[in-house]
mmCIF file of the N, C-alpha and C atoms, coordinates in Angstrom:
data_MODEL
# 
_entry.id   MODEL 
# 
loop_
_atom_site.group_PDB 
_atom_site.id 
_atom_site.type_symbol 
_atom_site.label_atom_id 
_atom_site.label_alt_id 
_atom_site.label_comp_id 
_atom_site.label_asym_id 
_atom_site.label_entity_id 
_atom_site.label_seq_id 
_atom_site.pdbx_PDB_ins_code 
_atom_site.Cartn_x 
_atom_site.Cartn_y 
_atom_site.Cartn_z 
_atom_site.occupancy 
_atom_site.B_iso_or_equiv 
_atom_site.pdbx_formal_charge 
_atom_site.auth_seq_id 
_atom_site.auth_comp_id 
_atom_site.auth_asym_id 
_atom_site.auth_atom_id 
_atom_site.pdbx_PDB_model_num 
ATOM 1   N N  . UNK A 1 1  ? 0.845   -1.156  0.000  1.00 0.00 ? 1  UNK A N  1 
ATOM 2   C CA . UNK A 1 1  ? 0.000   0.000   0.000  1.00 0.00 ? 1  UNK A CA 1 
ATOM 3   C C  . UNK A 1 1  ? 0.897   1.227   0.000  1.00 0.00 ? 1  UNK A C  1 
ATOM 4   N N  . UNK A 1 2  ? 0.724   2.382   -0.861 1.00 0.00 ? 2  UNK A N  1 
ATOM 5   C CA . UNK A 1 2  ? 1.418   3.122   -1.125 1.00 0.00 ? 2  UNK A CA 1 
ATOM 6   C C  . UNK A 1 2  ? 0.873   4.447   -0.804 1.00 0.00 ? 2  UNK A C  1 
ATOM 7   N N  . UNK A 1 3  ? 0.809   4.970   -0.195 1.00 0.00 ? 3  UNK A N  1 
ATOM 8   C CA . UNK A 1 3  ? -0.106  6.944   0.354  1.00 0.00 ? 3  UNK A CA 1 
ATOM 9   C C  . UNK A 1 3  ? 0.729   7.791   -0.442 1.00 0.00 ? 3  UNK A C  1 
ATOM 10  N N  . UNK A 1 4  ? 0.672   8.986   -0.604 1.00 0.00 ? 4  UNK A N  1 
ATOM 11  C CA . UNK A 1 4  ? 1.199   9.758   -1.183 1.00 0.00 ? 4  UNK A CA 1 
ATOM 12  C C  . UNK A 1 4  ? 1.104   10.831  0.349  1.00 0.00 ? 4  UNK A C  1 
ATOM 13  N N  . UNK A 1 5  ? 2.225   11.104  0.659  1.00 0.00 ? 5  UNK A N  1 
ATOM 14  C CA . UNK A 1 5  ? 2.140   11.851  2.386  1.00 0.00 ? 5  UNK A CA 1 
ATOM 15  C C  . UNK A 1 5  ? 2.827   12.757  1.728  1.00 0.00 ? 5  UNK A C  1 
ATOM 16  N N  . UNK A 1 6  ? 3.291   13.502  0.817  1.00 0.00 ? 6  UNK A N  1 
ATOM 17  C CA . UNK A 1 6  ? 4.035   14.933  0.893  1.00 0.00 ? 6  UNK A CA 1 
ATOM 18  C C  . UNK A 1 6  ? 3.129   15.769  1.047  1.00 0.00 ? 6  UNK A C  1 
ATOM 19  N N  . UNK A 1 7  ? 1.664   16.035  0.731  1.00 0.00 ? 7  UNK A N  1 
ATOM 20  C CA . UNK A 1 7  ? 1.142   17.287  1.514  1.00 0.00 ? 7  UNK A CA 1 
ATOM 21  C C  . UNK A 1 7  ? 0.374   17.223  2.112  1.00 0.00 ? 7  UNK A C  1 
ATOM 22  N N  . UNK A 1 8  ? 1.144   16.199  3.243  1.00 0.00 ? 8  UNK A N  1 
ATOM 23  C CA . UNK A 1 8  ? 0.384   16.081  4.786  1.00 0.00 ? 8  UNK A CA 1 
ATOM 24  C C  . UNK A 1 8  ? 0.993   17.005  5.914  1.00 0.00 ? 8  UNK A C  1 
ATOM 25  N N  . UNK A 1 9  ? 0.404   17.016  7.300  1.00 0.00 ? 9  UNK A N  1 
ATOM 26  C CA . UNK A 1 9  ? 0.664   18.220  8.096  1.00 0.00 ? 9  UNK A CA 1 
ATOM 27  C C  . UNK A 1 9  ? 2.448   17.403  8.302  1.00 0.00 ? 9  UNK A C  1 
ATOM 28  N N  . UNK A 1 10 ? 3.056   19.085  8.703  1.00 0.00 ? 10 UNK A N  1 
ATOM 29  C CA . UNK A 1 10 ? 4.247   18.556  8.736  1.00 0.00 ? 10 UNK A CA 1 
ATOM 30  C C  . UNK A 1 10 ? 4.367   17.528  10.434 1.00 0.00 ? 10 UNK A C  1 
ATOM 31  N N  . UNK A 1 11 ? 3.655   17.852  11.214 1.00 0.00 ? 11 UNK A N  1 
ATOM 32  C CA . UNK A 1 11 ? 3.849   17.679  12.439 1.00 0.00 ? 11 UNK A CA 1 
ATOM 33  C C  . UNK A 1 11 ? 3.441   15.859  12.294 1.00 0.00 ? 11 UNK A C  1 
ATOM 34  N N  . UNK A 1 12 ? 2.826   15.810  11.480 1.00 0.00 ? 12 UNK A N  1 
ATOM 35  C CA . UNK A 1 12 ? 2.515   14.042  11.745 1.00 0.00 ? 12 UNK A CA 1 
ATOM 36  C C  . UNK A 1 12 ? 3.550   13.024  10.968 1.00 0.00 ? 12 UNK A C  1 
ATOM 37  N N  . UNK A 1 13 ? 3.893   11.821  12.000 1.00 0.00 ? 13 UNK A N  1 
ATOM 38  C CA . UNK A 1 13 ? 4.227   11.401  11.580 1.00 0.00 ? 13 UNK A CA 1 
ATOM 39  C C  . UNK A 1 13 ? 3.990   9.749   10.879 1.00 0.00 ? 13 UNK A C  1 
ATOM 40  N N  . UNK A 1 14 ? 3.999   9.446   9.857  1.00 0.00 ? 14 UNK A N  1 
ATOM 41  C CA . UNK A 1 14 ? 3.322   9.344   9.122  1.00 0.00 ? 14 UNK A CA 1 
ATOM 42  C C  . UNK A 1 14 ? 4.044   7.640   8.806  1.00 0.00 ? 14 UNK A C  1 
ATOM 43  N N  . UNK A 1 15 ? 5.239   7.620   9.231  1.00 0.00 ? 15 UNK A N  1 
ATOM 44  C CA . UNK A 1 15 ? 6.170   6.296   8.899  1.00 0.00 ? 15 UNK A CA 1 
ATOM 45  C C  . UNK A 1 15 ? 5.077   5.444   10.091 1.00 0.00 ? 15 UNK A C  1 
ATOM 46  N N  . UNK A 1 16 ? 5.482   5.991   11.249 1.00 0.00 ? 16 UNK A N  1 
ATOM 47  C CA . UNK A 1 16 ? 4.429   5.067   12.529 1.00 0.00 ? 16 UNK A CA 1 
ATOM 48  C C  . UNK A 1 16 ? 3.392   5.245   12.552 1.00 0.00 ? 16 UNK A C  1 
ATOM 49  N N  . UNK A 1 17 ? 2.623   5.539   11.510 1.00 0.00 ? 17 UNK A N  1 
ATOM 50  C CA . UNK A 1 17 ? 1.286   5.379   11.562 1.00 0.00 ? 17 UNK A CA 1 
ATOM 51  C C  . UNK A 1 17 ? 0.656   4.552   10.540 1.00 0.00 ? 17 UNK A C  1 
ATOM 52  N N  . UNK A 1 18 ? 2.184   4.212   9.563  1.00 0.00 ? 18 UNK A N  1 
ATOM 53  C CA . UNK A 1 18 ? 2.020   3.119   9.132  1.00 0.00 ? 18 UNK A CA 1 
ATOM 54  C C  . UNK A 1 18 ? 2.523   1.792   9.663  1.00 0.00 ? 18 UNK A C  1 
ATOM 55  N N  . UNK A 1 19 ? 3.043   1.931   10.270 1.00 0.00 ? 19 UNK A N  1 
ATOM 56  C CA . UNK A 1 19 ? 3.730   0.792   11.152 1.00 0.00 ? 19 UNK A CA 1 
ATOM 57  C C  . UNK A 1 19 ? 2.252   0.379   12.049 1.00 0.00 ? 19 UNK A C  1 
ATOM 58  N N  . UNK A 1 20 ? 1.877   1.395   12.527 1.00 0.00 ? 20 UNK A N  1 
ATOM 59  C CA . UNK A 1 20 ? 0.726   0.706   13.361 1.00 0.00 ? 20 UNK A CA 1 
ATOM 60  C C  . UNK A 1 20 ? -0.151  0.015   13.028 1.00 0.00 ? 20 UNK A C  1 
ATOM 61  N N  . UNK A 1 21 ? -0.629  0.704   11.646 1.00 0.00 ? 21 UNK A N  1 
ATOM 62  C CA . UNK A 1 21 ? -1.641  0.310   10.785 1.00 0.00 ? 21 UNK A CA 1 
ATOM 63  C C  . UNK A 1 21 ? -1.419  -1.444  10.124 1.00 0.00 ? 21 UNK A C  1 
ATOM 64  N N  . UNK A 1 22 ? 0.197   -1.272  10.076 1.00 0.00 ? 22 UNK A N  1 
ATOM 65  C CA . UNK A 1 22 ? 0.413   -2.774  9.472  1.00 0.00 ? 22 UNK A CA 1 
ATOM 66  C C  . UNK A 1 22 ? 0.210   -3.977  10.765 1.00 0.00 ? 22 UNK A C  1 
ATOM 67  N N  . UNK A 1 23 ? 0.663   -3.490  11.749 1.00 0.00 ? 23 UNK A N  1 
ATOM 68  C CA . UNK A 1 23 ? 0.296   -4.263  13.430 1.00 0.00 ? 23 UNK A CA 1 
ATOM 69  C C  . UNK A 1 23 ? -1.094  -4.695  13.560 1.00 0.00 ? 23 UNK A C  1 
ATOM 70  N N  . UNK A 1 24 ? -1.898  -3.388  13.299 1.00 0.00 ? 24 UNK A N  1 
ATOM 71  C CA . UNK A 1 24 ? -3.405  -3.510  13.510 1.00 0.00 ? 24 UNK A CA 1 
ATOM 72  C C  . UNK A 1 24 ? -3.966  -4.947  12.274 1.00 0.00 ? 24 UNK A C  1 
ATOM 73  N N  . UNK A 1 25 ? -3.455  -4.769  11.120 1.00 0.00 ? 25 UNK A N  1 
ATOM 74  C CA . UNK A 1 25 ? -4.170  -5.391  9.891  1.00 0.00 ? 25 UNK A CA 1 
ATOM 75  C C  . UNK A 1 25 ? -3.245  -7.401  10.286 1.00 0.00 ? 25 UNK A C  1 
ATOM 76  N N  . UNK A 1 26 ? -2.113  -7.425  11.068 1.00 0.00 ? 26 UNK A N  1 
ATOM 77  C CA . UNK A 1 26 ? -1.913  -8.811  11.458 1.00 0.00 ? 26 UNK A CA 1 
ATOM 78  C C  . UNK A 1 26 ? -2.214  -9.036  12.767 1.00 0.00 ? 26 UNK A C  1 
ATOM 79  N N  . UNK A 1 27 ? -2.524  -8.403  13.669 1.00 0.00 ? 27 UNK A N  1 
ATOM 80  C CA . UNK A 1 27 ? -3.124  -8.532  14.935 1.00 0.00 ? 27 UNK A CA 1 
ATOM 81  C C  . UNK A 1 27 ? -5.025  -9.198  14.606 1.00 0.00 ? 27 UNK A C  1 
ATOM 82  N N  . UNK A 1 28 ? -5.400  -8.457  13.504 1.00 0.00 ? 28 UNK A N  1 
ATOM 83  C CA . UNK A 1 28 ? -6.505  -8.589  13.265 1.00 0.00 ? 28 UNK A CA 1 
ATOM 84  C C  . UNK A 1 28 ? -6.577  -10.551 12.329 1.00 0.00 ? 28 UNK A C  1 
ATOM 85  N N  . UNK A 1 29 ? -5.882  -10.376 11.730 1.00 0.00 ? 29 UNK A N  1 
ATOM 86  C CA . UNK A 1 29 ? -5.623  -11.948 10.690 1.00 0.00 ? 29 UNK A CA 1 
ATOM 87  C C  . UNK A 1 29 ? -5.236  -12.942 11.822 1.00 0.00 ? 29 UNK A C  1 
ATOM 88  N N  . UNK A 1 30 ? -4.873  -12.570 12.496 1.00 0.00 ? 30 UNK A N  1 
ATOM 89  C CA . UNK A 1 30 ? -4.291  -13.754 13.312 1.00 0.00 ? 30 UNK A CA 1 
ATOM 90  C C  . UNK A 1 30 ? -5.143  -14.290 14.488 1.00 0.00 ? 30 UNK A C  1 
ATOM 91  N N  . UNK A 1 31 ? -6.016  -13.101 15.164 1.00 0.00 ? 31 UNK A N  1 
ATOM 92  C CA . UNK A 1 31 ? -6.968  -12.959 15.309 1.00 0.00 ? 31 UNK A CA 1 
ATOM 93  C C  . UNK A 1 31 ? -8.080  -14.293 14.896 1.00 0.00 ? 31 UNK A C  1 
ATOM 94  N N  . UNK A 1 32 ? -8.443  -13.220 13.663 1.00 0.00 ? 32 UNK A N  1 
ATOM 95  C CA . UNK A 1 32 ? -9.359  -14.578 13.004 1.00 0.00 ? 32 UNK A CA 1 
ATOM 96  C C  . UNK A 1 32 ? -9.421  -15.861 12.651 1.00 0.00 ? 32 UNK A C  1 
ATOM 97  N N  . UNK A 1 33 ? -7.615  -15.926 12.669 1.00 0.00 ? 33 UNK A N  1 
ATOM 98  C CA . UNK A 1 33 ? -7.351  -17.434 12.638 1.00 0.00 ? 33 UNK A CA 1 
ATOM 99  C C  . UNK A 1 33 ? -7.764  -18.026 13.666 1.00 0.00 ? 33 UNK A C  1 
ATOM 100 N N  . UNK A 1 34 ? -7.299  -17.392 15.091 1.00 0.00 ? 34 UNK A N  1 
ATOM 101 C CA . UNK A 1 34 ? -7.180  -18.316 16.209 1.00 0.00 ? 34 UNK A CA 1 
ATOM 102 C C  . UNK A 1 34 ? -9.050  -18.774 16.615 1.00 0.00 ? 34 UNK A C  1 
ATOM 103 N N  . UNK A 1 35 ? -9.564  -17.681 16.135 1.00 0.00 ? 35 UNK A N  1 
ATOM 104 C CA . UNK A 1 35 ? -11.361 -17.413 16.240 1.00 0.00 ? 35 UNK A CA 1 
ATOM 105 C C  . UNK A 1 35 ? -11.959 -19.035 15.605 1.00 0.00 ? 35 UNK A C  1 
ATOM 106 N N  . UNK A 1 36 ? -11.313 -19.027 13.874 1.00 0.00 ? 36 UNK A N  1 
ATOM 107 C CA . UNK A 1 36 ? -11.828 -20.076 13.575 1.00 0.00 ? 36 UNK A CA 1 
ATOM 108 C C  . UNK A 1 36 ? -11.109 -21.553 13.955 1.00 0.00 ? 36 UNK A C  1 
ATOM 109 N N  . UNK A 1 37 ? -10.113 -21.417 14.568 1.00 0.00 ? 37 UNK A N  1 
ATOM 110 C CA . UNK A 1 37 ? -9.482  -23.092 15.107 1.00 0.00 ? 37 UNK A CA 1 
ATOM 111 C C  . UNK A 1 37 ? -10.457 -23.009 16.217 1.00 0.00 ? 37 UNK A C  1 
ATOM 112 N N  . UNK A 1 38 ? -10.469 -22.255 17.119 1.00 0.00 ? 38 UNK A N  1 
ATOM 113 C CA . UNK A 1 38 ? -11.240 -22.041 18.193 1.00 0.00 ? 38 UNK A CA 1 
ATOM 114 C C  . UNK A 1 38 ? -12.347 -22.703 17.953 1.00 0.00 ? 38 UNK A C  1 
ATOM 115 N N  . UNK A 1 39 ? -13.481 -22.303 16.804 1.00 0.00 ? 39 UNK A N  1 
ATOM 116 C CA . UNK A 1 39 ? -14.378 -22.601 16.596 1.00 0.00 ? 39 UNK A CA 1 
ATOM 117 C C  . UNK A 1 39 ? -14.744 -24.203 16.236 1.00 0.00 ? 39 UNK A C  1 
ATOM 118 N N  . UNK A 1 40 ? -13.418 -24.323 15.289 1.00 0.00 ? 40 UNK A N  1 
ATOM 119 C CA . UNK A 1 40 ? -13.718 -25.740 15.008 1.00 0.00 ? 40 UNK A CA 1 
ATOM 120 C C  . UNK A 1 40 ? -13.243 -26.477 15.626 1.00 0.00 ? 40 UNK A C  1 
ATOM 121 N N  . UNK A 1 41 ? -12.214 -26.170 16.778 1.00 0.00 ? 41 UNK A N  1 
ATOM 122 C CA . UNK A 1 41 ? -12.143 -27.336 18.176 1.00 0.00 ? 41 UNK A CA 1 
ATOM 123 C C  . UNK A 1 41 ? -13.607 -27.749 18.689 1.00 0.00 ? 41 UNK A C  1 
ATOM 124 N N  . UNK A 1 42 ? -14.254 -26.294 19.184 1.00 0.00 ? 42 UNK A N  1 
ATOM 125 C CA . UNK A 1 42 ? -15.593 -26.705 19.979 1.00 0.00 ? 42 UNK A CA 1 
ATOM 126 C C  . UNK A 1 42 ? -16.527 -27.503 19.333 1.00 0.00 ? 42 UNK A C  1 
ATOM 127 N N  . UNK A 1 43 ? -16.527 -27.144 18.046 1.00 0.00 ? 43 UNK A N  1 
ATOM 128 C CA . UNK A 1 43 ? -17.001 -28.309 17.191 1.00 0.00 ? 43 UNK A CA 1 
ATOM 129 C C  . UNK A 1 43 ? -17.061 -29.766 17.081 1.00 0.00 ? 43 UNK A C  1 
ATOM 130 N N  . UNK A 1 44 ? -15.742 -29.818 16.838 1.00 0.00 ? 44 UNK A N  1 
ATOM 131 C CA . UNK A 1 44 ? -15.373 -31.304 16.747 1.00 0.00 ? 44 UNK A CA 1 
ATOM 132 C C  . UNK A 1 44 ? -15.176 -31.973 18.466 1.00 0.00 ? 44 UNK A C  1 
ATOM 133 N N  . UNK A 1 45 ? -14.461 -31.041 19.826 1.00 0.00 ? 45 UNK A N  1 
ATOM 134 C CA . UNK A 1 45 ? -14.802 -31.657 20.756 1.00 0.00 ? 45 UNK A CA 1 
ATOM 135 C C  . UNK A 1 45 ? -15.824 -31.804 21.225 1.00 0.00 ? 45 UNK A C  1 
ATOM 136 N N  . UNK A 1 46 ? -16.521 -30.594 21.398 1.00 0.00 ? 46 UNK A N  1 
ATOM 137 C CA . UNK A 1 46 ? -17.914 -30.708 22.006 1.00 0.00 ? 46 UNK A CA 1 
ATOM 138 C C  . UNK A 1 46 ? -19.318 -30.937 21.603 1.00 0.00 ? 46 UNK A C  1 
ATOM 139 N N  . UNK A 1 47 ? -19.170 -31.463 20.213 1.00 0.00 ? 47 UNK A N  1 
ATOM 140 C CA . UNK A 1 47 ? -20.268 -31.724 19.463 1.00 0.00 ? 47 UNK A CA 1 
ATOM 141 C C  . UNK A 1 47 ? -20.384 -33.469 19.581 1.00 0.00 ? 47 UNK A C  1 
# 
């Protein structure tokens, strides 16, 4: 993903807010992984 940040405010910074953004988007995937093993443990054990 590519932004075009040259006429953004000078005061922000803009490298760690992509850094965060990339944290947020594998925090979130990994997330959903663990959601659906999760899911299909209870499945298969407790069904």
């Amino acid at each position: 993903m590519s932004i075009d940040t040259s006429k953004g405010h000078h005061a922000m910074d803009y490298a760690e807010h992509n850094r965060t953004y990339a944290g947020f988007l594998q925090f979130t995937k990994y997330a959903i992984i663990g959601l659906v093993v999760l899911l299909a443990g209870m499945k298969f054990f407790l069904v």
